[in-house]
C-alpha positions in Angstrom: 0.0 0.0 0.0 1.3 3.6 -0.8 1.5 6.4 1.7 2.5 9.3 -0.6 -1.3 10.0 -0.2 -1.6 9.4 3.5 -0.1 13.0 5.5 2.1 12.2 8.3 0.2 13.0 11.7 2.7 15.3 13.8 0.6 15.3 16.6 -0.1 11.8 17.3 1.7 11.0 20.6 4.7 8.7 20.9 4.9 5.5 22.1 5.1 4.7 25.6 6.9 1.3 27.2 3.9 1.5 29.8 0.3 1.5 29.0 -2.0 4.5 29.3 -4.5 5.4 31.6 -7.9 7.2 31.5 -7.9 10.5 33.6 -10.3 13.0 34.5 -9.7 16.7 35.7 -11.5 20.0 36.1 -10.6 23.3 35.0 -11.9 26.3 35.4 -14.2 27.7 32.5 -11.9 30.2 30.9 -8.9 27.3 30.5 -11.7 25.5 28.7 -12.5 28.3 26.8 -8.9 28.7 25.4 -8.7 25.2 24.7 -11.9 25.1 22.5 -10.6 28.0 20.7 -7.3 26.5 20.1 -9.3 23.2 18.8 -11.1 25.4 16.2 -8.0 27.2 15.0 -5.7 24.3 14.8 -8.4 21.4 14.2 -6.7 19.2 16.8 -8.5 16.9 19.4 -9.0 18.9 22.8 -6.8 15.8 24.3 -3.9 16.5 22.1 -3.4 20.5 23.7 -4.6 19.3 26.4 -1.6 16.9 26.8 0.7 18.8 25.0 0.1 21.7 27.9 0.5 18.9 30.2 4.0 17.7 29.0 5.3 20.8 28.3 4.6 21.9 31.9 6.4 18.6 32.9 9.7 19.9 31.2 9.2 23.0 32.4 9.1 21.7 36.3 12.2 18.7 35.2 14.3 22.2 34.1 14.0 23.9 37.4 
């Protein structure tokens, strides 16, 4: 099967050696609001910024 049609997806995740598990958070109403914005002016699922935030806040605590 060709993939010269098929786009690469940047934003999938990468693999992990461990599984993944299900989580559930709340935040507050603006956050959310940002976060649909950024889904309708990227197209991107609300978990990939959501996670991307996530991990990028991750590195920012591992640099300090």
């Amino acid at each position: 099967m060709s993939s010269e049609k098929t786009p690469q997806i940047l934003s999938r995740a990468p693999k992990l050696d461990e599984p993944r598990r299900q989580v559930a958070f709340y935040l507050p109403k603006s956050e959310v609001d940002k976060i649909i914005a950024e889904m309708k002016r990227t197209n991107r699922s609300r978990s990939s910024i959501i996670g991307e935030r996530y991990y990028l806040g991750l590195q920012a605590q591992e640099k300090e």
